[in-house]
N, C-alpha and C positions, 0 to 999 in steps of 0.2 A: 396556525392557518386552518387547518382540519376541523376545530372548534369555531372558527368565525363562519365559515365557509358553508360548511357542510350541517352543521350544529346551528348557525346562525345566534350561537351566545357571542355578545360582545367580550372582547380577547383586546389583552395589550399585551406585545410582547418586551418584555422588560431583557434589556442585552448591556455589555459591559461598552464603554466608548471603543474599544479596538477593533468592536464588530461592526464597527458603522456601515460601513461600506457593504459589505458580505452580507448583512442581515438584509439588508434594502435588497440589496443583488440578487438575493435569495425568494424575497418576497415574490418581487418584478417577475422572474424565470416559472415563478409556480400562478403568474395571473392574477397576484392580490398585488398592485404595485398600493396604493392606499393602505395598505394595512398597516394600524396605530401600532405602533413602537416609540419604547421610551428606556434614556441610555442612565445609565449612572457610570463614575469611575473604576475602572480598573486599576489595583488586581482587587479582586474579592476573597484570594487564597488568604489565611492569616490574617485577618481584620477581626475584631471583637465584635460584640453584638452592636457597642455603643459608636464604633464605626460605621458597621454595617447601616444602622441606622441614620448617622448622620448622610451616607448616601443618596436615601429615601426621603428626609427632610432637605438635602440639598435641589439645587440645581444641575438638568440636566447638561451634561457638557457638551455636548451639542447644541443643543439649543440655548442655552442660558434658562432655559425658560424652568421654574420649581417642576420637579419630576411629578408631585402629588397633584399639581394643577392638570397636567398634563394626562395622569392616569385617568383624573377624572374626566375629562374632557373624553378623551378616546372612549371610554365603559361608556358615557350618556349622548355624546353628539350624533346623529345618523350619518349613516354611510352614503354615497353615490352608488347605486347598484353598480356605478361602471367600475368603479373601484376595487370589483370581485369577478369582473367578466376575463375571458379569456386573452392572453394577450398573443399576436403571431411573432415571431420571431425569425429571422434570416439565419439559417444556421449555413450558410452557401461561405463558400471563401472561392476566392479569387483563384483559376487554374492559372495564369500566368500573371507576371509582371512586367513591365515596361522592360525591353532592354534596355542597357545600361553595362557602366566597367564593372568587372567583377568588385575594386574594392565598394561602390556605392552600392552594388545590389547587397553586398555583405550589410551594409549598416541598414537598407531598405529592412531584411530579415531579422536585424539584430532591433532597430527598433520598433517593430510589430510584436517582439517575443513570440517569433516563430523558435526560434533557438534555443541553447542550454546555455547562451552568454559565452558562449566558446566557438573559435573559429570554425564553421563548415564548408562542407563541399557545395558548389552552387548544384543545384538540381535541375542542369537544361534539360531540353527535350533529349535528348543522344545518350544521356548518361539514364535518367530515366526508362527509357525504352531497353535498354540492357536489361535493368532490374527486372524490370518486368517479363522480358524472354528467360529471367529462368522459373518463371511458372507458367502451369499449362489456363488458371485462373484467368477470366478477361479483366482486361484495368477496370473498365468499370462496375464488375460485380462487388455488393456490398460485402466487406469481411465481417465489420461489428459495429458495436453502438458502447460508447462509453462516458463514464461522467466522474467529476473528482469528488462525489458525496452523494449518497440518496438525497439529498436536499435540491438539488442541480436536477437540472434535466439534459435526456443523453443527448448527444450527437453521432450521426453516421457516417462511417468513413468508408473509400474505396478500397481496390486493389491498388491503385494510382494513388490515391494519397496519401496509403503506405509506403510504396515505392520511392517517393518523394522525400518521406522523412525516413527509409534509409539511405537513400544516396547522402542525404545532410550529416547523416550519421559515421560518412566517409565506410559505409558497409559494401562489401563485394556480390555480384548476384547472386552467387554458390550459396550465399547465407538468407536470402530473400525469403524459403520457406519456413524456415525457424522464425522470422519477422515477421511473415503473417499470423504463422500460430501465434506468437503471442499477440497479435492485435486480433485476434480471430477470439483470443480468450475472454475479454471485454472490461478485462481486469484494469485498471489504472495504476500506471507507476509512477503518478504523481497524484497521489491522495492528498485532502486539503485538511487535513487532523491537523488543531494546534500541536499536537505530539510528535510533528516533523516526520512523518514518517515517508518509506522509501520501498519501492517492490524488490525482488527477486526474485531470478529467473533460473532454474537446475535443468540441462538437456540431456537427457539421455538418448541412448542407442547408436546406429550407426554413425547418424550423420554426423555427430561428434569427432569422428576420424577424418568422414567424407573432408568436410572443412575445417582441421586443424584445428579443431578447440580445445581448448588446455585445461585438464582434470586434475594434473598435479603442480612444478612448485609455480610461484605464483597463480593461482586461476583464477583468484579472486582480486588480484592487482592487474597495473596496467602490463602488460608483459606479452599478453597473444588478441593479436588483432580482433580474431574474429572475435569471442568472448566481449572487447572493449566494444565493437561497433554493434553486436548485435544486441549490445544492452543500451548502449548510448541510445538505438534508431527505437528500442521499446518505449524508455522514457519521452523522445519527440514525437514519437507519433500519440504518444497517450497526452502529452499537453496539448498539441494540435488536434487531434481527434477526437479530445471530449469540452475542444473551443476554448481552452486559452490556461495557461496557470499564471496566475499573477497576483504579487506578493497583497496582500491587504483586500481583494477580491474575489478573487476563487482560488487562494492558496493560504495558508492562515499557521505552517508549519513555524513556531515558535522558534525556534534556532533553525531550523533550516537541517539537511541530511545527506550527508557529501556521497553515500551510498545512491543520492538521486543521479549521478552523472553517469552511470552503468548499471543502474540498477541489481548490481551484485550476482552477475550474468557469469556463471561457468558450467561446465562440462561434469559430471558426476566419474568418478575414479572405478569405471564398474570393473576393470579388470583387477586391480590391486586391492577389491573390496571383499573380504568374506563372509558377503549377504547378499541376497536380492538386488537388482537397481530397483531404485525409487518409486521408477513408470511405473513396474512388472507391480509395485504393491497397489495400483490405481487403477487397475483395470487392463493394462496397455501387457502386448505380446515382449517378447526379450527383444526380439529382432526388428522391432517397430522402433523407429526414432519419434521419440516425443519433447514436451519441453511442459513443465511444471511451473508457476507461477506461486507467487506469495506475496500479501500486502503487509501493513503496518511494521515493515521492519525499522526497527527503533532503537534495541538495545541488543547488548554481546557482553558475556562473559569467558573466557578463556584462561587456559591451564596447560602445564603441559605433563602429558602422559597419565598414567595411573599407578601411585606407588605401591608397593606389595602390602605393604598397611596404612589404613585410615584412609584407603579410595571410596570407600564408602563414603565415609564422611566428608572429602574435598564435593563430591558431584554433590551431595545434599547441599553442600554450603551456597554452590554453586546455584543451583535448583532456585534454594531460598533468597539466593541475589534476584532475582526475577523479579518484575511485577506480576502477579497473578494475572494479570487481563493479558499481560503477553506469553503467551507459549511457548515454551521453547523446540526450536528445531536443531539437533546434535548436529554439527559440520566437521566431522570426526578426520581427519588423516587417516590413512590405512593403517601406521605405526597404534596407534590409539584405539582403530577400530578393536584390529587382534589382540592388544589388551583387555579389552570390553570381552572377546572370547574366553582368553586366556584365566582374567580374573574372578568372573561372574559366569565362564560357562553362558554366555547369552550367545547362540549359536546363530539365530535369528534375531532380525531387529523387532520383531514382534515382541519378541522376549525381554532384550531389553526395556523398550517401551512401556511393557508392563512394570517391569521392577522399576523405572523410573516415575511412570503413575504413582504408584505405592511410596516413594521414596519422597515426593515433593509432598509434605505435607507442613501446614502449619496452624495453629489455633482459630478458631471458629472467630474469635473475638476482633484477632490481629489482622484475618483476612477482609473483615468487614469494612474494616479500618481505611484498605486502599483507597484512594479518590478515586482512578477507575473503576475500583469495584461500585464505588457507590453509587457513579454516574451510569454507569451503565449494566453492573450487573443485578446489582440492588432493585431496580423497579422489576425484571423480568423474574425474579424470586419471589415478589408479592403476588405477584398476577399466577404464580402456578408452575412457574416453568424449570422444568427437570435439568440436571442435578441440583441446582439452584437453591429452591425451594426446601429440597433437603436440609443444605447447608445454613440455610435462616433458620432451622429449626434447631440447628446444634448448639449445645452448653457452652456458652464462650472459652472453657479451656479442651475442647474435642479439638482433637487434630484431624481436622478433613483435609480432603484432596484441596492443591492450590489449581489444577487442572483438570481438565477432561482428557480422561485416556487418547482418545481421536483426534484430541491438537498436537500431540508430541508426535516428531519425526524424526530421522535418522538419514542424514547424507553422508557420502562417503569423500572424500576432497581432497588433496594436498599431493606434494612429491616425497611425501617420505625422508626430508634433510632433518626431520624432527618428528619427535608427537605430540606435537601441538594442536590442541580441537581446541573448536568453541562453542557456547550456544548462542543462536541468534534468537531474539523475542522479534518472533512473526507468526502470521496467520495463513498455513498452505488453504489456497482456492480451487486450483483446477490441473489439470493434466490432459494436453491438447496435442492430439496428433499432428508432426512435421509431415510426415509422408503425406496426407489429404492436400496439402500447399503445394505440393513439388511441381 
């Protein structure tokens, strides 16, 4: 788009048939609804060159029409300048709906995909108006602007129609300010990566206590209310607030990510933990209540405890289970944490972190190899970009970093009925003050 647009070089975007929809989608939201696209079959993972090719010599699946008639037509036809003009768009949604029974207003919300496909709370006005009495925030003051891809364009949402989608979230109003922070944070917990991915959300400080949220056993299962509702009301207000998650159009998660129905929303264990909380290493006071965000969560490896020999070796194994493109964030039990003391003398999680920087390492050759690395980290290594660039220059059997020291994190989690840790491959975004909402 940026090369037709701006460049004014004639451009065809060539996209696999499962993006049909999303790609058009995608075009239209950025003001080129005309812009020449041309599809071939999916998958493209695993095909040989003389497939790949037959692709290219085929017909588009879309159209029927030969892809190569097609490419050519788009590179040589002229455009309608309108075809590149600006387009407006309604991003307004409806404050109310007709009344009606509760069960028809249920399926009115269920077929709109205002919902998670799971039963909610209706959101009258009386229930709404609670929410909102427990901030001193007006409804109508803007909290953020969110979207499920840089590709999209944002939308903005209220205090109200946050409020809105925690009541649906069946959320209490005690919890209403850890719900704005995270919609305050702009962060999406419904990101549209074919990689299925899913946010998560770590609170620290008081108000962890204030409303009952659960740091130890269960806290990342269904088991304490507030934890369930206050991640369930992050994931709807971020479909609704950045205009809609729908499968084959602005959501494209390949298998889908069961971490999306609570967004993997608990309490950090800062009393039973012997390091810092989380906030404290973000900039945030001890005594401040905040709440931390994370996107692309996608994958988990877990273990239990640290043997008195070859712990070393279990975490490297561990480490090396990773994709490089995901980082890992330690979700240690306190039993596990003081292991990590006990064994390694990491007395701080700084400490650790660092020995686990150093520890994750694999062949210069092997790391090149990943498909996300190639997709995405591969072009920003050509162009200059640090660590990166480094690591294109290394002998294929040099053991570089699979990481950047600054992506690895340390939470502290569980009830101690075991020491069982895991690592979660996610990407920490921000750390937003609860108190400012209250």
């Amino acid at each position: 788009m940026t090369i037709e647009a701006k460049y004014g070089v004639p451009t065809i975007a060539m996209h696999t048939d499962k993006f049909d929809k999303v790609a058009r989608s995608v075009a239209t939201v950025n003001g080129m609804p005309g812009l020449r696209q041309v599809f071939v079959p999916q998958p493209i993972m695993g095909k040989t060159a003389q497939q790949l090719r037959a692709y290219v010599d085929g017909v588009d699946p879309i159209t029927g029409r030969p892809v190569m008639q097609e490419v050519i037509e788009g590179l040589t036809q002229p455009i309608d300048e309108r075809e590149l003009g600006a387009i407006a768009f309604d991003r307004s949604t409806p404050r109310s709906v007709p009344a009606d029974t509760a069960e028809n207003l249920e399926q009115v919300f269920l077929e709109n995909r205002w919902t998670d496909m799971l039963p909610i709370v209706l959101p009258t006005e009386e229930r709404v108006a609670k929410m909102l009495a427990a901030t001193k925030r007006k409804p109508e003051e803007v909290v953020g602007r969110m979207r499920s891809t840089h590709f999209r364009e944002y939308w903005e949402y209220t205090v109200e129609k946050v409020a809105v989608n925690a009541v649906m979230a069946g959320a209490r109003p005690a919890y209403f300010p850890v719900i704005l922070a995270l919609a305050a944070t702009g962060v999406t917990a419904r990101g549209s990566s074919s990689s299925a991915v899913a946010g998560m959300a770590v609170v620290n400080g008081p108000i962890r206590n204030e409303i009952g949220m659960s740091a130890g056993l269960g806290a990342m299962g269904p088991y304490n209310h507030a934890n369930a509702t206050i991640g369930r009301a992050y994931g709807l207000l971020s479909q609704n607030g950045q205009g809609g998650s729908v499968p084959g159009l602005s959501y494209m998660g390949n298998q889908g990510n069961s971490y999306g129905y609570n967004s993997a929303t608990f309490a950090e264990n800062e009393e039973r933990s012997p390091w810092t909380p989380f906030h404290t290493q973000h900039g945030r006071a001890a005594q401040e209540s905040a709440v931390s965000v994370f996107s692309s969560v996608r994958s988990t490896a877990f273990t239990l405890g640290l043997p008195e020999k070859h712990w070393r070796e279990h975490v490297e194994h561990m480490l090396r289970g990773m994709d490089p493109h995901g980082p890992p964030t330690l979700l240690l039990d306190p039993i596990a944490a003081r292991q990590f003391v006990d064994r390694g003398a990491f007395t701080t999680k700084e400490l650790l972190i660092d020995w686990l920087y150093d520890t994750a390492r694999m062949r210069a050759s092997e790391y090149w190899n990943y498909q996300l690395i190639q997709n995405y980290i591969y072009p920003r290594a050509t162009f200059g970009e640090e660590p990166w660039a480094s690591k294109l220059k290394a002998e294929p059997d040099e053991m570089i970093p699979m990481f950047r020291r600054e992506d690895i994190h340390v939470v502290v989690v569980g009830g101690e009925s075991n020491g069982y840790w895991r690592m979660m491959g996610c990407n920490y975004q921000k750390t937003v003050s609860v108190d400012d909402w209250r």
